[in-house]
Gaussian input, Z-matrix of N, CA and C with variables (Angstrom, degrees):
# hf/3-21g

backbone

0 1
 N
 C     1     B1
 C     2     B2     1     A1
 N     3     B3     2     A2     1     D1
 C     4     B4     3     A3     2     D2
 C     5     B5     4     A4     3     D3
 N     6     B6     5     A5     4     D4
 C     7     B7     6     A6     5     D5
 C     8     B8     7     A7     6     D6
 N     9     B9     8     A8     7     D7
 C    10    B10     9     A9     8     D8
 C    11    B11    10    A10     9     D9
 N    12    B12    11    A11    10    D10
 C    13    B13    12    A12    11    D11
 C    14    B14    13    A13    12    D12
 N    15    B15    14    A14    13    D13
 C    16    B16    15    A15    14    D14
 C    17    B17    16    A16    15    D15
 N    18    B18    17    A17    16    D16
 C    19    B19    18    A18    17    D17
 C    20    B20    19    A19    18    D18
 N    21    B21    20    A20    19    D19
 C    22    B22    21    A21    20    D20
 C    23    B23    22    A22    21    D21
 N    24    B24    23    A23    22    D22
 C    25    B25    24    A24    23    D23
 C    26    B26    25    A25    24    D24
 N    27    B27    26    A26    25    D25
 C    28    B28    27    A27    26    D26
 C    29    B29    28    A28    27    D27
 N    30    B30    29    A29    28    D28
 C    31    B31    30    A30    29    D29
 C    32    B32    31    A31    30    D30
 N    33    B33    32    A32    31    D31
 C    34    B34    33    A33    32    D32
 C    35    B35    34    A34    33    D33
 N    36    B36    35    A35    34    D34
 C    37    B37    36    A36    35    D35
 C    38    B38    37    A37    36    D36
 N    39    B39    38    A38    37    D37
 C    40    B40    39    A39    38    D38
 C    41    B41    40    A40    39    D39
 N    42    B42    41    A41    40    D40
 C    43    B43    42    A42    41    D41
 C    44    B44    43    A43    42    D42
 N    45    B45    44    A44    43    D43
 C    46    B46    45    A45    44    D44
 C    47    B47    46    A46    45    D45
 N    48    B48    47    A47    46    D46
 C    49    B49    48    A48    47    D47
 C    50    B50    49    A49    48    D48
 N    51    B51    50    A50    49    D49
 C    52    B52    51    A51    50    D50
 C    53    B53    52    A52    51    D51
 N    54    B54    53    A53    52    D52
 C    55    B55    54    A54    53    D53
 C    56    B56    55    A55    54    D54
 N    57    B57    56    A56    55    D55
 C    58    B58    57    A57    56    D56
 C    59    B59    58    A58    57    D57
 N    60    B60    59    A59    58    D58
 C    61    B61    60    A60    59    D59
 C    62    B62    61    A61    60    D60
 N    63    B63    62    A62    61    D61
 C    64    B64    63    A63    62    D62
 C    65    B65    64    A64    63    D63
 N    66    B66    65    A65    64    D64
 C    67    B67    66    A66    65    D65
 C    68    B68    67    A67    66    D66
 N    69    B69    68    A68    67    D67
 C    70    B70    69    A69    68    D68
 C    71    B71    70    A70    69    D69
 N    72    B72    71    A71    70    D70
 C    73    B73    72    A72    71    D71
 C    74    B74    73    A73    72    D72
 N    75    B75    74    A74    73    D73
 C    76    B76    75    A75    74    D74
 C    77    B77    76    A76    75    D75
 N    78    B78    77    A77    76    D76
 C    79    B79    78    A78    77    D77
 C    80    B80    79    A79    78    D78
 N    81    B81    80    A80    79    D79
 C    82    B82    81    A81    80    D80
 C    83    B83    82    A82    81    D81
 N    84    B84    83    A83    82    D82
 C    85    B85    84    A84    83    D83
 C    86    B86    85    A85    84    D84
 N    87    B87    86    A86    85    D85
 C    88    B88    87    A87    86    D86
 C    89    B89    88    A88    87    D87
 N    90    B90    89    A89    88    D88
 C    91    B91    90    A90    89    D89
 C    92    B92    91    A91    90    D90
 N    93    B93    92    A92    91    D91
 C    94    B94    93    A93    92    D92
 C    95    B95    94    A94    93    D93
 N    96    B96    95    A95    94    D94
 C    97    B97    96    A96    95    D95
 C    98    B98    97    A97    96    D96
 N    99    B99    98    A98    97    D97
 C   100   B100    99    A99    98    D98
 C   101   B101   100   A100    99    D99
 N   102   B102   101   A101   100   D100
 C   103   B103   102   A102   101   D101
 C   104   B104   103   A103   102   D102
 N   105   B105   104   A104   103   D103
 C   106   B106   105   A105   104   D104
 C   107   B107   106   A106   105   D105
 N   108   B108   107   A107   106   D106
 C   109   B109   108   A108   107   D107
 C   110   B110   109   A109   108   D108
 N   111   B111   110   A110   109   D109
 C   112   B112   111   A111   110   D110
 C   113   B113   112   A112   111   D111
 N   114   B114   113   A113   112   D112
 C   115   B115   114   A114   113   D113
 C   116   B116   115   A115   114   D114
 N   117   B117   116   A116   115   D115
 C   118   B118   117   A117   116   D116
 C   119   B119   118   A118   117   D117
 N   120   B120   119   A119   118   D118
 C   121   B121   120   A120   119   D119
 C   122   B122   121   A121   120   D120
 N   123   B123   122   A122   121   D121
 C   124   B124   123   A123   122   D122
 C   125   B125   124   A124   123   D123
 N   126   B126   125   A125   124   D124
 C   127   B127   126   A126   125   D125
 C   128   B128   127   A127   126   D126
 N   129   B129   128   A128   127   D127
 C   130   B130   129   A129   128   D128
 C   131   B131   130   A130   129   D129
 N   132   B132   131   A131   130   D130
 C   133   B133   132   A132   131   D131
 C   134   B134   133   A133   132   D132
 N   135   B135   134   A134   133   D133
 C   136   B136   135   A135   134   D134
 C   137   B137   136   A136   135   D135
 N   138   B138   137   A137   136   D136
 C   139   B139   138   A138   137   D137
 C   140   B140   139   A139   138   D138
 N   141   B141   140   A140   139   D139
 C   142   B142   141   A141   140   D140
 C   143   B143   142   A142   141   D141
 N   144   B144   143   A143   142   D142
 C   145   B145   144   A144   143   D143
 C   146   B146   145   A145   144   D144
 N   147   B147   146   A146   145   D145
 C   148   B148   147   A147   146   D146
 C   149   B149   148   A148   147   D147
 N   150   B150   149   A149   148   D148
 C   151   B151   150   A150   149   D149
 C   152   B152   151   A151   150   D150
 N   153   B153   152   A152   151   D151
 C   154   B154   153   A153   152   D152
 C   155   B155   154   A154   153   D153
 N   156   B156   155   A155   154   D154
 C   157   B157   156   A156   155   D155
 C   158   B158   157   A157   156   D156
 N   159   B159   158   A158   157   D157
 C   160   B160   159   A159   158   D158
 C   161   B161   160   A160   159   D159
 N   162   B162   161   A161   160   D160
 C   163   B163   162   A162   161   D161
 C   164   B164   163   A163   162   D162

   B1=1.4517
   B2=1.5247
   B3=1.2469
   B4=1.2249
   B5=1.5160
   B6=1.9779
   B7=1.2572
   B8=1.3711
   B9=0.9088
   B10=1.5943
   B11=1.8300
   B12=0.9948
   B13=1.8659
   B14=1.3606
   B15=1.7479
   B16=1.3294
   B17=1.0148
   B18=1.1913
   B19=1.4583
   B20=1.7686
   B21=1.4712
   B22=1.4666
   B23=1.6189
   B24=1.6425
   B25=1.8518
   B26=1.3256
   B27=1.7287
   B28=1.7790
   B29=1.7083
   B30=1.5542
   B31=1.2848
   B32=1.4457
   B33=1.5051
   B34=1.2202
   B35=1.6810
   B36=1.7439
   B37=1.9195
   B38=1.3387
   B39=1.5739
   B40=1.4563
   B41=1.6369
   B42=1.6069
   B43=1.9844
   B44=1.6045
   B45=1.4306
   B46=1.4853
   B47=1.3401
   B48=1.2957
   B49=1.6528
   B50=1.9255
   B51=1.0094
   B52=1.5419
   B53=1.3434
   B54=1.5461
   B55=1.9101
   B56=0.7874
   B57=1.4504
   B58=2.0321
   B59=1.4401
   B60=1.7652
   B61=0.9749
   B62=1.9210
   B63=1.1006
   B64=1.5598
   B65=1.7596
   B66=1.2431
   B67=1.6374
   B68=1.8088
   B69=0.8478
   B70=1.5423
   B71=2.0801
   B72=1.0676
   B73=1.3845
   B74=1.1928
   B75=1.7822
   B76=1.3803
   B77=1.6146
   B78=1.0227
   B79=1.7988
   B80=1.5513
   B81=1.4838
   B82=1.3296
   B83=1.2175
   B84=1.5435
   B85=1.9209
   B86=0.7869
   B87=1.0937
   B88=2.1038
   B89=1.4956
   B90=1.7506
   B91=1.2052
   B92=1.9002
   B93=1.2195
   B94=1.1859
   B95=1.3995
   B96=1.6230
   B97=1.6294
   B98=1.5535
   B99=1.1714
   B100=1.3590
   B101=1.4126
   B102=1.6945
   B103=1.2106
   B104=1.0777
   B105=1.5416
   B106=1.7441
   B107=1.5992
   B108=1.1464
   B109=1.8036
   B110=1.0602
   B111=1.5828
   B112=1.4469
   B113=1.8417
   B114=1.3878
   B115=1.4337
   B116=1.8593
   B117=1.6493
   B118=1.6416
   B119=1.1858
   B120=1.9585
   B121=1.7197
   B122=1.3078
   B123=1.5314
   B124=1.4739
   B125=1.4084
   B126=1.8055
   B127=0.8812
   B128=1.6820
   B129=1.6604
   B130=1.2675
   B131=1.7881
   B132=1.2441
   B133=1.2503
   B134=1.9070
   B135=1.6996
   B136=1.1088
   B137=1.5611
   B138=1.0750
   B139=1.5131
   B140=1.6372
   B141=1.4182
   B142=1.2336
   B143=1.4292
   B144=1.1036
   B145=1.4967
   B146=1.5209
   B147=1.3014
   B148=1.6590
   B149=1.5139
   B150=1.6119
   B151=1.1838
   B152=1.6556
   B153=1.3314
   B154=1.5777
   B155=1.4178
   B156=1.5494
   B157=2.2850
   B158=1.5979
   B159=1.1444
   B160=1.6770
   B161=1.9451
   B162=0.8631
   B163=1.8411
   B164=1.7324
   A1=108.09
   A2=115.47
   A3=125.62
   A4=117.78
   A5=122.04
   A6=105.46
   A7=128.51
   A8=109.55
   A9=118.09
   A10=97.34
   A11=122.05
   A12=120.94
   A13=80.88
   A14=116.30
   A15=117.76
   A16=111.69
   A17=126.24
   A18=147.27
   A19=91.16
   A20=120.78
   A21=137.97
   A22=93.03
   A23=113.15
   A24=97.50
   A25=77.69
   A26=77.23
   A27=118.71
   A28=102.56
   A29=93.35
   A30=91.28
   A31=133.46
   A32=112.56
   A33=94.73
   A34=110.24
   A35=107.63
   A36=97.04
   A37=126.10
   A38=121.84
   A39=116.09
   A40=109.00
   A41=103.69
   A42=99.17
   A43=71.03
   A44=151.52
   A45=103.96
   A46=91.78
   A47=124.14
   A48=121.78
   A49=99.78
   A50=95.13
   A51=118.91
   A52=123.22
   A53=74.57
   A54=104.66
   A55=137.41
   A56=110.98
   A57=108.49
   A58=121.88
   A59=111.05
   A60=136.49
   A61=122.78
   A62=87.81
   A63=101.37
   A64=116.38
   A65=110.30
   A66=123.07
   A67=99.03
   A68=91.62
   A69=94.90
   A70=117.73
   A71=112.64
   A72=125.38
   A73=88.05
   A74=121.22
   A75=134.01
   A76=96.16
   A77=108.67
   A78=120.53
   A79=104.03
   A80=130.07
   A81=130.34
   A82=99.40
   A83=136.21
   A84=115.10
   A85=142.56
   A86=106.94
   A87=120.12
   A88=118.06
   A89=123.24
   A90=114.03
   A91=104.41
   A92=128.31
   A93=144.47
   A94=153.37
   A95=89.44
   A96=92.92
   A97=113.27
   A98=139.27
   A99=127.55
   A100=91.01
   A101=146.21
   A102=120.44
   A103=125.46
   A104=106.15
   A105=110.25
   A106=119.11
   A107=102.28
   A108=116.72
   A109=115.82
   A110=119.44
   A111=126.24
   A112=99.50
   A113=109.60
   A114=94.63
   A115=101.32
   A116=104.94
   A117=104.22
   A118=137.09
   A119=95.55
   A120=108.80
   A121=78.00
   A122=159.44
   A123=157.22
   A124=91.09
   A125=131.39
   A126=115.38
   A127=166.31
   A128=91.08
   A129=128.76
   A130=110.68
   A131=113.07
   A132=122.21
   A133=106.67
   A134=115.82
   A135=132.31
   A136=92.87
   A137=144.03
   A138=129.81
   A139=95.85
   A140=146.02
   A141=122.75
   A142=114.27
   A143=124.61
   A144=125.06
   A145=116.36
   A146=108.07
   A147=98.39
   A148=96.38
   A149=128.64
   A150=119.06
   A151=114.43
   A152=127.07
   A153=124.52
   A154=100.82
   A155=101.93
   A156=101.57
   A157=93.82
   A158=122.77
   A159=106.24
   A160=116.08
   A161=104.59
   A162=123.50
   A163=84.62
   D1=116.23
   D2=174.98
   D3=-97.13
   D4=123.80
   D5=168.36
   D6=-72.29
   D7=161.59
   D8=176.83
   D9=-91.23
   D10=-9.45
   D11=-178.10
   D12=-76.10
   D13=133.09
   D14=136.70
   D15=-137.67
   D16=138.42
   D17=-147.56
   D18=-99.08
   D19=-172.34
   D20=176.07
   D21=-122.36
   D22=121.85
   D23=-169.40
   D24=-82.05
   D25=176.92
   D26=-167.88
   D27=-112.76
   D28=133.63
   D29=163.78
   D30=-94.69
   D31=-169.73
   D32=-153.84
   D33=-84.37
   D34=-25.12
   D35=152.07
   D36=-38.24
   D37=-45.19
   D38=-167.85
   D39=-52.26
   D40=-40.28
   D41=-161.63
   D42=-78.68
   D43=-49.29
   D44=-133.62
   D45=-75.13
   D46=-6.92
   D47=-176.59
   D48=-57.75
   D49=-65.15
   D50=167.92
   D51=4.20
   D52=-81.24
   D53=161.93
   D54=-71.84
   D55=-24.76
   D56=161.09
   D57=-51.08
   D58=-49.90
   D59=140.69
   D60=1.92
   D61=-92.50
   D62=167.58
   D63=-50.52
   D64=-44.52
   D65=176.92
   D66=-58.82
   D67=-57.76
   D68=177.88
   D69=-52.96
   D70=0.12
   D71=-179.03
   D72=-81.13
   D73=176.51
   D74=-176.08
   D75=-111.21
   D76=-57.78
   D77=-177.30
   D78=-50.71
   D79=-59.92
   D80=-156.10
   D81=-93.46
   D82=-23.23
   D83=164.54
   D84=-30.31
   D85=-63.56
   D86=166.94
   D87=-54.21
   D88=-27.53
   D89=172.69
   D90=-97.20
   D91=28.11
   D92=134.75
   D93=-93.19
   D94=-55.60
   D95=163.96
   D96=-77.99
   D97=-12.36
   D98=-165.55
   D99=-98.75
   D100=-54.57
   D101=172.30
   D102=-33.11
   D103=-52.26
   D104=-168.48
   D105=-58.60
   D106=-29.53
   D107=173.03
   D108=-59.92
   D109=-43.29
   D110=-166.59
   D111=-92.00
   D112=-12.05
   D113=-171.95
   D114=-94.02
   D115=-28.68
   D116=158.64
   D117=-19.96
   D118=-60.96
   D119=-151.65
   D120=-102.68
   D121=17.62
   D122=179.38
   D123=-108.48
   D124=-46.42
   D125=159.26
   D126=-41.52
   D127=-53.84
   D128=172.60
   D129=-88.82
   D130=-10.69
   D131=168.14
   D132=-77.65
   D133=-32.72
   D134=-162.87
   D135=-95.60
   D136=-38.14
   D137=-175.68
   D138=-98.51
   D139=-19.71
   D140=159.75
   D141=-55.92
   D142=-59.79
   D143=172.44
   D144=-41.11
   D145=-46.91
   D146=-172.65
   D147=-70.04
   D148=-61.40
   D149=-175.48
   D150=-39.38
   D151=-35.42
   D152=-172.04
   D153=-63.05
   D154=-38.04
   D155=-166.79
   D156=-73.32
   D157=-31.03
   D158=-171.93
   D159=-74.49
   D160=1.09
   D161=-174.10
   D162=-71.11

C-alpha cells in the first residue's frame, strides 16, 4: 500500500534545527546534554587510545 501523502524531504539542518528546539526545553535537557557528554569523553577517550597503540 502506497500513500498518496508526499511530503518535500527534510534535510539534515532542518531536524538539527528540530533538536535545538527540543534542547532548548527545561524538562528534556538533561536527558540530552548529559548523554551527549558521556558519549564525547567515551568517545574521545576511544580514539586517544587507538591513536596511542598506533605510535
Amino acid at each position: 500500500m502506497v500513500s498518496s501523502f508526499t511530503s518535500a524531504p527534510r534535510s539534515g539542518f532542518y531536524y538539527f534545527a528540530q533538536g535545538w528546539k527540543l534542547v532548548s526545553q527545561p524538562g528534556i535537557r538533561r536527558f540530552v546534554i548529559l548523554p551527549l557528554l558521556v558519549n564525547i569523553l567515551l568517545m574521545g577517550g576511544a580514539f586517544w587510545w587507538l591513536f596511542t597503540q598506533l605510535d
